[in-house]
C-alpha positions as CSV (number, residue, x, y, z in Angstrom):
1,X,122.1,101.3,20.7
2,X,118.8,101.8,19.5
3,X,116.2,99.0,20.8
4,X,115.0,98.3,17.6
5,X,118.2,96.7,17.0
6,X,118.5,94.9,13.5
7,X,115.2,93.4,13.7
8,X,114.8,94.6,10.6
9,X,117.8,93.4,9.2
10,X,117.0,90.0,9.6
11,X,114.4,90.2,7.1
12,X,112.5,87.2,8.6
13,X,109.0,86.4,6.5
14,X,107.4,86.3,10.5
15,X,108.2,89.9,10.6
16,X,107.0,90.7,7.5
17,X,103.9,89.2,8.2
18,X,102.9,90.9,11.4
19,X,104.5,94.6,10.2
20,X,102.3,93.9,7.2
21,X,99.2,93.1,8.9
22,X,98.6,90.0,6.7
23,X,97.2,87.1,8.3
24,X,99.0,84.2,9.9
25,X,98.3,81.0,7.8
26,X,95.9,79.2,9.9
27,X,97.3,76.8,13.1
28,X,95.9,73.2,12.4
29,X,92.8,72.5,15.0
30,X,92.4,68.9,14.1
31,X,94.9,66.3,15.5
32,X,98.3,66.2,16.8
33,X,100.4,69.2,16.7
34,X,102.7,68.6,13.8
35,X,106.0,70.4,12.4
36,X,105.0,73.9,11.1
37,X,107.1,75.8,8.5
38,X,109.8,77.5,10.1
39,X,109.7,80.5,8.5
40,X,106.8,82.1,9.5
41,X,106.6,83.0,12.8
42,X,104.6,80.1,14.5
43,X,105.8,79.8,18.3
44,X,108.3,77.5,18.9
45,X,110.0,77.6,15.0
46,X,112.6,78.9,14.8
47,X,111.3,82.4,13.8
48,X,108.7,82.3,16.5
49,X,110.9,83.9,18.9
50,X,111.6,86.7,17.0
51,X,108.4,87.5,15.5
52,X,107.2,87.4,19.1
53,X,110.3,89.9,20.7
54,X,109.4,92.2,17.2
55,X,105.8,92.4,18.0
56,X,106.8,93.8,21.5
57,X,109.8,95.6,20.9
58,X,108.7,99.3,22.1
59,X,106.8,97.4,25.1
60,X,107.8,96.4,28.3
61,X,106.3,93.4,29.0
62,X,105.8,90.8,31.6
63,X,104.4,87.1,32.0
64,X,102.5,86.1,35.2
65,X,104.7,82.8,36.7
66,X,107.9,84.2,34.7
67,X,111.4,84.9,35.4
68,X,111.8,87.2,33.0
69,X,110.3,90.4,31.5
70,X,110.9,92.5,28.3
71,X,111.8,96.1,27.6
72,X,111.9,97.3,24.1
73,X,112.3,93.9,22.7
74,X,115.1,92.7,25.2
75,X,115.2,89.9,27.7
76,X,115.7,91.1,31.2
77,X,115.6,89.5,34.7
78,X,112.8,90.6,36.5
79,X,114.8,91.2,39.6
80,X,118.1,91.6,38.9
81,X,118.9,90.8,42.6
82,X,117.0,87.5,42.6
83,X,117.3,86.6,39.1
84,X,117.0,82.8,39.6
85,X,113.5,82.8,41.7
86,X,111.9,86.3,41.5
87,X,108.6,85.4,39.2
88,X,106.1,88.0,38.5
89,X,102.8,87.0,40.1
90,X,99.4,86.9,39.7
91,X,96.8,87.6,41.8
92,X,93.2,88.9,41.8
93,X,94.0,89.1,38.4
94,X,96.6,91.6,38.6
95,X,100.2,91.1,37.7
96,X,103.1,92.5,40.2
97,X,106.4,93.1,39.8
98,X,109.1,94.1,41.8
99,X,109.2,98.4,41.6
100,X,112.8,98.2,40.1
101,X,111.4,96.6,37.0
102,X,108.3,98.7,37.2
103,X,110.4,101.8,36.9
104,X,111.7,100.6,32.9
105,X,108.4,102.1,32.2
106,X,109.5,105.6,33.3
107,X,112.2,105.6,30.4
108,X,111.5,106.8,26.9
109,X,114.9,104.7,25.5
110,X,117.3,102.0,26.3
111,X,120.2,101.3,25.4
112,X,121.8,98.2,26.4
113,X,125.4,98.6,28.1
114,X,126.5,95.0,26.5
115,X,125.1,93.8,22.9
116,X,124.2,90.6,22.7
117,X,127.1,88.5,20.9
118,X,125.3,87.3,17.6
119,X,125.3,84.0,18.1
120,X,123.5,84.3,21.1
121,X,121.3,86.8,20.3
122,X,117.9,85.0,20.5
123,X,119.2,83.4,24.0
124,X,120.6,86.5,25.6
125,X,119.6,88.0,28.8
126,X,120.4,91.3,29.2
127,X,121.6,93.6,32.2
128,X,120.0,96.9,32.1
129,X,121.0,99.9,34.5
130,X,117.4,100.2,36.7
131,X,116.8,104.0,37.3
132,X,115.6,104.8,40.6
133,X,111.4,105.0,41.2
134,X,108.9,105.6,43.5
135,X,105.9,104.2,42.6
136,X,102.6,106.2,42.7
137,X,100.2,105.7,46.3
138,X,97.3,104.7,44.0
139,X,99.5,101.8,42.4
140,X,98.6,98.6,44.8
141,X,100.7,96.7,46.3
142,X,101.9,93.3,47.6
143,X,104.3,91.9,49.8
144,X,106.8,89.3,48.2
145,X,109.6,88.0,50.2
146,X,110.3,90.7,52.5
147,X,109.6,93.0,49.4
148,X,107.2,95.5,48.2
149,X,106.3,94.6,44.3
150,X,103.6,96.9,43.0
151,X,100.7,96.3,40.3
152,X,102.9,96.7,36.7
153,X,99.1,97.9,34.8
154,X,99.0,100.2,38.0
155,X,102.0,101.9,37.4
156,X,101.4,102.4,33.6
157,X,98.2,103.8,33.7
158,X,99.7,106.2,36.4
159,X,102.2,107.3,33.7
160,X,99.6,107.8,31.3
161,X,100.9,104.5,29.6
162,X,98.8,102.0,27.2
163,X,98.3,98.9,29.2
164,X,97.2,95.6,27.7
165,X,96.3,92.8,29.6
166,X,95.5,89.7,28.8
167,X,93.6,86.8,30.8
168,X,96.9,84.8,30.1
169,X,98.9,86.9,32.7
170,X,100.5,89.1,29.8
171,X,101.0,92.9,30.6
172,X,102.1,95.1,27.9
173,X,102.7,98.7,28.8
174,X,103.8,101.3,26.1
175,X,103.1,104.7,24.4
176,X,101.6,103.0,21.7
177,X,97.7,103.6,21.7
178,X,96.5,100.8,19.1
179,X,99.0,98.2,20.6
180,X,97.1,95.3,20.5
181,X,96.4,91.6,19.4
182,X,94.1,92.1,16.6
183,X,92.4,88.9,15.4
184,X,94.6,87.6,12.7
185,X,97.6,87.9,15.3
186,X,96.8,85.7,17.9
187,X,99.6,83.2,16.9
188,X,101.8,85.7,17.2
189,X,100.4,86.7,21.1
190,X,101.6,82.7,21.5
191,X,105.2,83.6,20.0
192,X,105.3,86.8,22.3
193,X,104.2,84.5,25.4
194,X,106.3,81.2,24.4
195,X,109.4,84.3,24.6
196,X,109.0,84.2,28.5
197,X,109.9,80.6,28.8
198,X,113.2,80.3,31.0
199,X,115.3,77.5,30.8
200,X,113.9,75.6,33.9
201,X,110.4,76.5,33.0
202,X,107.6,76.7,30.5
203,X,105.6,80.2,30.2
204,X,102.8,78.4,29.5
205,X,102.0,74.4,28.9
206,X,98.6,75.3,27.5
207,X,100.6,77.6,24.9
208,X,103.4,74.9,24.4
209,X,101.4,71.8,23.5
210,X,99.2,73.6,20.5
211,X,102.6,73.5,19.0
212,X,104.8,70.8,20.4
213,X,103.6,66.6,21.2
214,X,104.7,67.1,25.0
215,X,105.9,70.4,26.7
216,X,110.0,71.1,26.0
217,X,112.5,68.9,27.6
218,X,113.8,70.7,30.8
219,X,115.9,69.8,33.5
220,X,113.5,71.6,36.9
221,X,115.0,73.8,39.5
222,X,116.6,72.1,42.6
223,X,114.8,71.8,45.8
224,X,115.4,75.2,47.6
225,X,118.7,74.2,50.5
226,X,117.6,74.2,53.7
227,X,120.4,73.9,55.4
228,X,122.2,77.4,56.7
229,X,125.5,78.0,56.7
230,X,126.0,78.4,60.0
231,X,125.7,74.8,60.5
232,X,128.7,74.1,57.9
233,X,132.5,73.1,59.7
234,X,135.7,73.6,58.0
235,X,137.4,72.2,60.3
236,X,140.6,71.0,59.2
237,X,139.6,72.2,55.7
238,X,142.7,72.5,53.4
239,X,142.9,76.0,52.7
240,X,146.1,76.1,50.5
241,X,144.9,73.0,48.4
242,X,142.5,75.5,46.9
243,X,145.6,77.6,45.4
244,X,145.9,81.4,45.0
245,X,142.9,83.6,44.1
246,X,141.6,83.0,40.2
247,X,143.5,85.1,38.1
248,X,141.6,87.9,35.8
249,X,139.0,86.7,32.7
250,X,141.5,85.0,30.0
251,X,144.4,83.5,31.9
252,X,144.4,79.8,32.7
253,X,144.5,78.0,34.7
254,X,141.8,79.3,36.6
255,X,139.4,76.6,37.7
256,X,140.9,74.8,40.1
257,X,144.1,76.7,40.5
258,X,145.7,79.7,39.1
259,X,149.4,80.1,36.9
260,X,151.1,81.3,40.2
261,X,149.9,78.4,42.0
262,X,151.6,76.1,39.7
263,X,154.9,75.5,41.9
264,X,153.2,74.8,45.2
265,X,151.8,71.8,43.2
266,X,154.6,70.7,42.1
267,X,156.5,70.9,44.9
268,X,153.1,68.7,46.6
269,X,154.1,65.8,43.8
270,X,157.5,65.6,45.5
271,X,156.2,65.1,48.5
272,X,153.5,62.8,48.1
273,X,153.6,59.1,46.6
274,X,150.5,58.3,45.0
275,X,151.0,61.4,43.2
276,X,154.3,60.8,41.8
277,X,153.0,57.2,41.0
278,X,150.2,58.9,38.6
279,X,152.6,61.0,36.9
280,X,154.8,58.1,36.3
281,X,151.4,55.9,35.2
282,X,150.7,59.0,32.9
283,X,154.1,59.6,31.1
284,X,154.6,56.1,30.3
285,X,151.1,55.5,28.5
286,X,151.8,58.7,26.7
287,X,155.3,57.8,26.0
288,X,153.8,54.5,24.5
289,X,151.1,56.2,22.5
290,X,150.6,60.1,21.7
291,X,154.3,60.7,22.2
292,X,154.9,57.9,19.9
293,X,154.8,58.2,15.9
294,X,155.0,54.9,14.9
295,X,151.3,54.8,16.9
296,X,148.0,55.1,15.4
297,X,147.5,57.6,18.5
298,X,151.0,59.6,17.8
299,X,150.1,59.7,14.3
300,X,146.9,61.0,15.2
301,X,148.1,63.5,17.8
302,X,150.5,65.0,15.3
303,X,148.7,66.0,12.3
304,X,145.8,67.0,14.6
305,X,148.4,69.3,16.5
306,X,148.7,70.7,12.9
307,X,145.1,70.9,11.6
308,X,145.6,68.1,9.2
309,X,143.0,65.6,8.5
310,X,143.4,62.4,10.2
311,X,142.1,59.1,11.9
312,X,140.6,59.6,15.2
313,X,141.8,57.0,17.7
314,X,139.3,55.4,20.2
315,X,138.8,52.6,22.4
316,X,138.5,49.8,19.8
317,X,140.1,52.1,16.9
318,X,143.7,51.6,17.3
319,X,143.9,53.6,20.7
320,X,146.7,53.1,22.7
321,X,145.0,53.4,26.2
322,X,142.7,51.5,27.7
323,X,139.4,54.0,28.3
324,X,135.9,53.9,29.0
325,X,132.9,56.1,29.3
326,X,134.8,59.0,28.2
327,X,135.6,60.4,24.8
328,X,139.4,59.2,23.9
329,X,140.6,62.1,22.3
330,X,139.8,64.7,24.5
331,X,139.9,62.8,27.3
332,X,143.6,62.3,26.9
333,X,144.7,65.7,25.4
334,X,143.2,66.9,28.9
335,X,144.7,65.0,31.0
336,X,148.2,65.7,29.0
337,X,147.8,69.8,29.2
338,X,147.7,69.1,32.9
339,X,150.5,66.8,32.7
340,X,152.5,68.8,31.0
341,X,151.8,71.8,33.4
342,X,153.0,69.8,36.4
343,X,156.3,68.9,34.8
344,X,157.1,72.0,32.7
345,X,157.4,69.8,29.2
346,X,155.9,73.0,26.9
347,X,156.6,71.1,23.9
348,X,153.8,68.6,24.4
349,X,151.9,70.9,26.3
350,X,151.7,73.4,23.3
351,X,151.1,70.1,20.9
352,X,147.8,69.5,22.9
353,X,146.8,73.0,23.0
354,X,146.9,73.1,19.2
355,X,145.4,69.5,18.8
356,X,142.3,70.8,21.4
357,X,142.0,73.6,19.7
358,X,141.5,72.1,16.3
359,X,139.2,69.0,17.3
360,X,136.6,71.6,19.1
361,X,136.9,73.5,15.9
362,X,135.8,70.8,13.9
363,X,132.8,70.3,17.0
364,X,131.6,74.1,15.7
365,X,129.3,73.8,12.3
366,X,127.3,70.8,14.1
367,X,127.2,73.1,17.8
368,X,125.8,75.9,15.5
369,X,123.1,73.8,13.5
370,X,122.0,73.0,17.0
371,X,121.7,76.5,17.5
372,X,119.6,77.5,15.1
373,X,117.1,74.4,15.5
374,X,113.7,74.7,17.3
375,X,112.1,73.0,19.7
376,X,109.5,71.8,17.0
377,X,112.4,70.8,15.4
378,X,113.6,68.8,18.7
379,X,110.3,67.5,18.6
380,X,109.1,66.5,14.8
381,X,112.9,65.6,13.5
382,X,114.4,62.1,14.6
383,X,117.9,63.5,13.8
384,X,117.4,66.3,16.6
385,X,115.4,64.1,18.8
386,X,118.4,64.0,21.1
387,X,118.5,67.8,21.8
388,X,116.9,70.4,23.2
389,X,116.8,74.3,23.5
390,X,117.7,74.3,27.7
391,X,118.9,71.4,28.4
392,X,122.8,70.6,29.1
393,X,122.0,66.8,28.0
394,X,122.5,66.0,24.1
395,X,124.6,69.4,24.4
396,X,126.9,67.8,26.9
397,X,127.9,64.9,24.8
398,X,128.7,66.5,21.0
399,X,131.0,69.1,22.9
400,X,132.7,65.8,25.4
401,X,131.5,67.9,28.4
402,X,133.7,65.9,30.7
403,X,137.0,68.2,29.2
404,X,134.9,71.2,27.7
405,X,136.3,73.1,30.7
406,X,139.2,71.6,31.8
407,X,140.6,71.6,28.1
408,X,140.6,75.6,28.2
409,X,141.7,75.2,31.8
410,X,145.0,73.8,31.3
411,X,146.1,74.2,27.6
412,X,144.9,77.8,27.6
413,X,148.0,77.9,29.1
414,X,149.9,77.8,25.7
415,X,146.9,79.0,23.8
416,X,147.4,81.8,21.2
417,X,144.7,84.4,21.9
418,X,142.9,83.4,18.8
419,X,142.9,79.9,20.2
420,X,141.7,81.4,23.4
421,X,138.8,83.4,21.9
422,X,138.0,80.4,19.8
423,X,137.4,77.6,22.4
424,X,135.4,80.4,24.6
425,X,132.9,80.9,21.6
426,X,132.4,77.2,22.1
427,X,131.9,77.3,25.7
428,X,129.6,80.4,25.0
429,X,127.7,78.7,22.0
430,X,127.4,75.4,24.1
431,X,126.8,76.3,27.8
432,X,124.7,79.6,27.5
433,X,121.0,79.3,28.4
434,X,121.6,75.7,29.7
435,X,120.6,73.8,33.2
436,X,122.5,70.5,34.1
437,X,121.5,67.3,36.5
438,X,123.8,66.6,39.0
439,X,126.1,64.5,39.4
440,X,128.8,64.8,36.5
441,X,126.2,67.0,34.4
442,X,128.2,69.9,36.9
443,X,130.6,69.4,33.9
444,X,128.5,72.5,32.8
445,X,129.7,74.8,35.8
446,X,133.3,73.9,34.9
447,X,132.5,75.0,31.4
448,X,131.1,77.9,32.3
449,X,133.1,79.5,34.5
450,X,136.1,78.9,32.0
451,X,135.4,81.8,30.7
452,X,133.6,83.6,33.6
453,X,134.1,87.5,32.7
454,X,134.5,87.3,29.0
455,X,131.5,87.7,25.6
456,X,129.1,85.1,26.4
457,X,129.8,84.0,29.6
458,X,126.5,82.8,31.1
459,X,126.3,84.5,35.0
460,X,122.9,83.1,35.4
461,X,123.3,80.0,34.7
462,X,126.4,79.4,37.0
463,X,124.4,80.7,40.0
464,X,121.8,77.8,39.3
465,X,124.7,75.3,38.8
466,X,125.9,76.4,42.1
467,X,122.6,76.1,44.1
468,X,122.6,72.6,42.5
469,X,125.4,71.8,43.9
470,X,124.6,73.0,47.1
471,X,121.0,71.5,46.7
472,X,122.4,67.7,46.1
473,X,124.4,67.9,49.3
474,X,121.3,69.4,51.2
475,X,119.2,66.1,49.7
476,X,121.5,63.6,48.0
477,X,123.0,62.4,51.1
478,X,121.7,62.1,54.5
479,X,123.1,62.9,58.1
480,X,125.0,59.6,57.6
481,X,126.5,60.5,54.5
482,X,124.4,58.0,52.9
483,X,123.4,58.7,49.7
484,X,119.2,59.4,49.2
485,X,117.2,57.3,46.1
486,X,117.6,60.8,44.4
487,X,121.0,61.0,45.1
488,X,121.9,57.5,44.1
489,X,120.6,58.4,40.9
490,X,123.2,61.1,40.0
491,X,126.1,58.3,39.7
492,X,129.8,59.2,40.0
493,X,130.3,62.4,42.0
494,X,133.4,63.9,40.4
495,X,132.4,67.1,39.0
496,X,130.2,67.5,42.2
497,X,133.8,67.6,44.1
498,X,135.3,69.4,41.0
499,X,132.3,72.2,41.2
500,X,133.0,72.5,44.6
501,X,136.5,73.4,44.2
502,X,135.7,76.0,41.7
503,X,133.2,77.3,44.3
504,X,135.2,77.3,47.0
505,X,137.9,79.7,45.0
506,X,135.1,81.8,44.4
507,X,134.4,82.1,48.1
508,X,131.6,79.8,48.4
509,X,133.1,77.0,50.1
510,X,130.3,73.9,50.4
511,X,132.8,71.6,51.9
512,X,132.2,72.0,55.5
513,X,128.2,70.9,54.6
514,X,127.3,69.0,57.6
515,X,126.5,65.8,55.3
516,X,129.4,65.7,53.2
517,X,131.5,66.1,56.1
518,X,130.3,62.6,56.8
519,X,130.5,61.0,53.6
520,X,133.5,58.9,54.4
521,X,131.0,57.4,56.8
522,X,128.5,56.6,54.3
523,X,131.7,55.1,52.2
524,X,132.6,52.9,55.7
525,X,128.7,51.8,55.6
526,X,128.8,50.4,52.1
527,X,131.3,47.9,53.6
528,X,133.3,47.6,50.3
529,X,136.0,44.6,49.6
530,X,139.5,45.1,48.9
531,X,140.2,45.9,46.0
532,X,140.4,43.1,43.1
533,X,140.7,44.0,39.4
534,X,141.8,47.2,37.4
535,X,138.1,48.7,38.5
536,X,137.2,47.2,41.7
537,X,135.6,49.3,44.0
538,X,135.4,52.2,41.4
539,X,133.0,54.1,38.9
540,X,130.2,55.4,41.7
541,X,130.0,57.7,44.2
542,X,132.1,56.2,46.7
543,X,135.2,55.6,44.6
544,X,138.3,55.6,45.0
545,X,138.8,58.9,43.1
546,X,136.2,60.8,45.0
547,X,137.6,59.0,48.8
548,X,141.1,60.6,48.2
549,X,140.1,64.1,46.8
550,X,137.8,64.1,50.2
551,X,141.2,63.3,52.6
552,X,143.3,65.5,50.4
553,X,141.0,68.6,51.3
554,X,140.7,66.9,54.7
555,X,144.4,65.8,55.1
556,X,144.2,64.7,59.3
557,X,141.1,62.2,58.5
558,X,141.9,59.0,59.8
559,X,138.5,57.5,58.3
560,X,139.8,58.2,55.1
561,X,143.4,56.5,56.1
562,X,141.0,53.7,57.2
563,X,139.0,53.5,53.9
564,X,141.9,53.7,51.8
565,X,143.8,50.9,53.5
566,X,140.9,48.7,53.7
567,X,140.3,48.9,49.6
568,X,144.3,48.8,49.4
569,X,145.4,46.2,51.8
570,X,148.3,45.3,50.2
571,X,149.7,48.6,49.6
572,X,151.5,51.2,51.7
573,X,152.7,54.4,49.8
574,X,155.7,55.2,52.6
575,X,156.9,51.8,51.2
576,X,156.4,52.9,47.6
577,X,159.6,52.3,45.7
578,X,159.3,55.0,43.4
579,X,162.3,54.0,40.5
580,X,161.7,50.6,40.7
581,X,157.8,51.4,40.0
582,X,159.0,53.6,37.0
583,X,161.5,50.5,35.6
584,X,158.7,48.8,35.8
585,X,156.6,51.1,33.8
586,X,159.4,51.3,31.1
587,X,159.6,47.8,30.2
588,X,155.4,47.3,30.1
589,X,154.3,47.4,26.6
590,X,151.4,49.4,25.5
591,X,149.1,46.2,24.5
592,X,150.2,44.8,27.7
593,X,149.2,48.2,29.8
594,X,145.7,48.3,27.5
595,X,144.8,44.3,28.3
596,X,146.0,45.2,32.1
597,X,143.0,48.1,31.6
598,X,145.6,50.6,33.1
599,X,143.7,54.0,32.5
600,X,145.4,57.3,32.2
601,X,144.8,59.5,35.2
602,X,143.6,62.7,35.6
603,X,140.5,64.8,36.9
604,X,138.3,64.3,33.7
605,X,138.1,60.9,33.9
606,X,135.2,60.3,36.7
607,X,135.9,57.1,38.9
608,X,137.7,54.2,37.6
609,X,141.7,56.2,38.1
610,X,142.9,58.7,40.0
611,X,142.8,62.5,39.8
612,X,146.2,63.0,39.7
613,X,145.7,66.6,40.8
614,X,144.1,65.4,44.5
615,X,146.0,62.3,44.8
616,X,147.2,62.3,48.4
617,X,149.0,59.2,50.2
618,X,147.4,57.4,53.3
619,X,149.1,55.8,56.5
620,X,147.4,52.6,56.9
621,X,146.5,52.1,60.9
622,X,147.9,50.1,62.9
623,X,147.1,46.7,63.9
624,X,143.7,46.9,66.1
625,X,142.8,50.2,65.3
């Protein structure tokens, strides 16, 4: 594919403005920055990117303090074995780089293995093959982490190259002899530098805030872990909780276990109480609502299953269940594709797949519009206000990031592969170019590795979920398991445990981190009361939810068996009565089960009710221990 791909074709009046050689309207001087036209190429519009990438298209180019350079008018890594901290650097005024992006100068095309899919195309980063290159003895040279990185200007003016450089810290380098930034063009020299921005970091602030009130909202890199591995213990880990290996790109579930694994959990529901309470919490509430046409919620759930228009049901709007803090709809469809794959009923389970599928296809017109905005549009427009080009936050909540993932996870299942291929352009429109908080924001590593291996899928960005992840347990908690001021700040911790599930199928396994080994202590510090009320002791990081996932991984825990008992004291699963429990549940009515707040389990939900997938019984100590 030639590099000068469809640029042309998009016909923008930036790029016929610089090709022309027509000035720029003038950039306001006096004053605040204000909204520019968006049309015309000013940085940070939403043609500024791509007059900028045009202007460089036969260059390769880097950005002192970058992650990323340019060749021919693509994004690229600049180390493509360090993509997440190698930044070209400055010094003594010359700009280095490591030799394998250096040695893009030797090549006269490129073609990119992978295109861009279109919706992404301004966001994409691309993964070029690196030929191999030895770089010139007169080129200098300078030592970055246990590396050799070599002056880039060096190594083009060995090739007999055109080298611009700017006081900035941009290098161009091509076969172009008149490349240049001629006077009327220096707006576009901004677009081309604002184009190295990366999603954790601003190219340049100075740039940024001719154009924008305050620099772009972004969420910063995690503190760098420093805490090896060698000092991690698995020790009575739970290997076979963490089910088969993932299956290949497309079949679900995947996250958090794989089709073949389905059985062994099934087979775990027999065999444990609090489980087999859940699923008989969960099938009556849907038996009394989504399963139920005379309610507003089985109404709902049926002509949604079939694309019709109708009502959505919500906490105060006719729903059924008692919720909070999470988006009904999804919420609940979630929670019943998982449901359904633990007790075989297909028929609901292919119901929800259908009903997901057509409430995130309805999410799709608004996801793009957010797309296509700038950040001067984030900026200048109240109705945008709440967005933002890199940040998972605003993002999170139009898509209901709590079941993004987890709604591909376990209806994909019964997806058609148009249904399939639908909710992973989602995922791919939503997630791609993104960073998270911690905390439940890891809702974006779920998302993302939904459809790990498939158009879109965003690799970068699920390495830096996964060294936040690993950076929250380095500095969230201490040695106690006490949580830090920062980590108090990140809330409820169930997609930190989630994230570290999907991790730890993917061979990186955080759960023998020396301070989350010691959470439960840090839970027996708090010195919580027994449980009183629907949510008593429930909603933050040392909930219920997240206390049983921990002794499910960690199954011969007797903390946890003393945590448990001491917020439960009244309750001993051994002595559960299982069909009484279900009669029970079969003559509650559903405006009784709503005023008794009884919430529908399942992973999605953070805090407040159980997983339902890690639910694990406890044996209460005995008396004096």
């Amino acid at each position: 594919m030639s590099m000068k791909f469809a640029f042309g074709r998009l016909c923008l009046a930036a790029i016929v403005w610089v090709s022309s050689g027509l000035p720029l309207p003038a950039q306001p001087t006096a004053g605040a920055p204000q909204l520019l036209p968006q049309n015309q190429g000013w940085a940070y519009t939403r043609t500024g990117r791509w007059s900028g990438t045009f202007k460089i298209e036969d260059q390769v180019a880097v950005f002192a303090g970058s992650r990323y350079g340019f060749v021919r008018g693509l994004k690229v890594p600049l180390d493509n074995t360090d993509p997440l901290h190698a930044e070209a650097v400055l010094k003594d005024g010359q700009v280095y780089v490591p030799v394998s992006f250096a040695a893009f100068l030797t090549l006269k095309t490129v073609t990119a293995p992978t295109p861009a899919p279109d919706y992404l195309r301004d966001r994409w980063v691309y993964d070029l093959p690196r030929p191999a290159y030895t770089p010139p003895p007169t080129a200098r040279t300078l030592p970055v982490n246990g590396q050799t990185w070599v002056d880039f200007a060096d190594v083009g003016q060995a090739l007999g190259l055109h080298v611009l450089s700017d006081p900035s810290g941009l290098v161009c380098i091509g076969r172009n002899p008149d490349f240049d930034f001629t006077t009327h063009e220096l707006n576009v020299r901004d677009s081309v530098i604002t184009a190295f921005d990366t999603p954790d970091k601003i190219a340049s602030a100075k740039v940024a805030l001719k154009y924008l009130p305050a620099l772009p909202a972004m969420v910063p890199p995690p503190p760098a872990s420093n805490i090896p591995r060698a000092a991690y213990n698995l020790t009575g880990f739970n290997f076979r909780l963490l089910g088969s290996k993932p299956p290949s790109p497309g079949v679900y579930p995947r996250l958090l276990f794989s089709p073949e694994d389905i059985p062994f959990l099934q087979e775990r529901v027999k065999n444990n109480r609090v489980m087999q309470m859940s699923l008989a919490a969960a099938e009556a509430l849907f038996a009394n609502s989504w399963w139920d046409p005379k309610t507003a919620d089985g109404q709902y759930f049926a002509k949604l299953a079939k694309g019709e228009p109708a009502t959505e049901t919500s906490e105060g709007h006719a729903a059924s269940i008692y919720s909070s803090d999470v988006n009904y709809p999804t919420n609940c469809l979630t929670s019943m594709a998982l449901f359904c794959l633990l007790s075989g009923d297909d028929v609901h389970g292919q119901m929800a797949a259908d009903a997901l599928c057509n409430y995130y296809k309805a999410k799709e017109a608004k996801i793009d519009e957010i797309l296509s905005a700038s950040e001067s549009e984030f900026a200048f427009v109240p109705a945008l206000s709440g967005y933002s080009a890199a940040q998972w936050q605003g993002m999170d909540k139009l898509v209901n990031h709590l079941d993004l993932g987890l709604a591909l996870d376990f209806a994909g299942h019964w997806m058609s592969p148009e249904q399939k291929d639908l909710m992973r352009r989602i995922i791919a429109k939503a997630t791609y170019g993104r960073r998270p908080t911690a905390g439940n924001g890891l809702s974006h590593l779920l998302a993302v590795t939904a459809i790990e291996g498939l158009p879109g899928y965003d690799a970068e960005a699920a390495a830096a979920d996964a060294e936040l992840a690993q950076s929250f347990l380095d500095f969230g908690f201490d040695q106690k398991g006490l949580l830090t001021p920062d980590g108090a700040k990140a809330g409820n911790l169930q997609f930190q445990v989630l994230a570290m599930v999907v991790l730890a199928r993917r061979n990186d396994n955080l759960w023998g981190h020396p301070h989350w080994r010691n959470f439960l202590a840090g839970a027996e510090a708090t010195s919580p009361a027994p449980a009183v009320g629907p949510d008593a002791n429930d909603g933050g990081p040392y909930d219920t939810q997240t206390i049983m996932e921990f002794h499910a991984f960690y199954p011969d825990n007797t903390q946890a068996d003393r945590v448990l008992a001491h917020r439960f004291p009244s309750f001993n699963p051994s002595a559960l009565d299982l069909t009484l429990y279900s009669a029970q549940l079969a003559n509650e009515t559903s405006a009784h089960m709503h005023q008794l707040k009884l919430r529908l389990p399942g992973p999605s939900y953070p805090g407040f009710v159980s997983s339902l997938l890690y639910d694990t019984d406890w044996t209460p100590p005995a008396r004096g221990e």
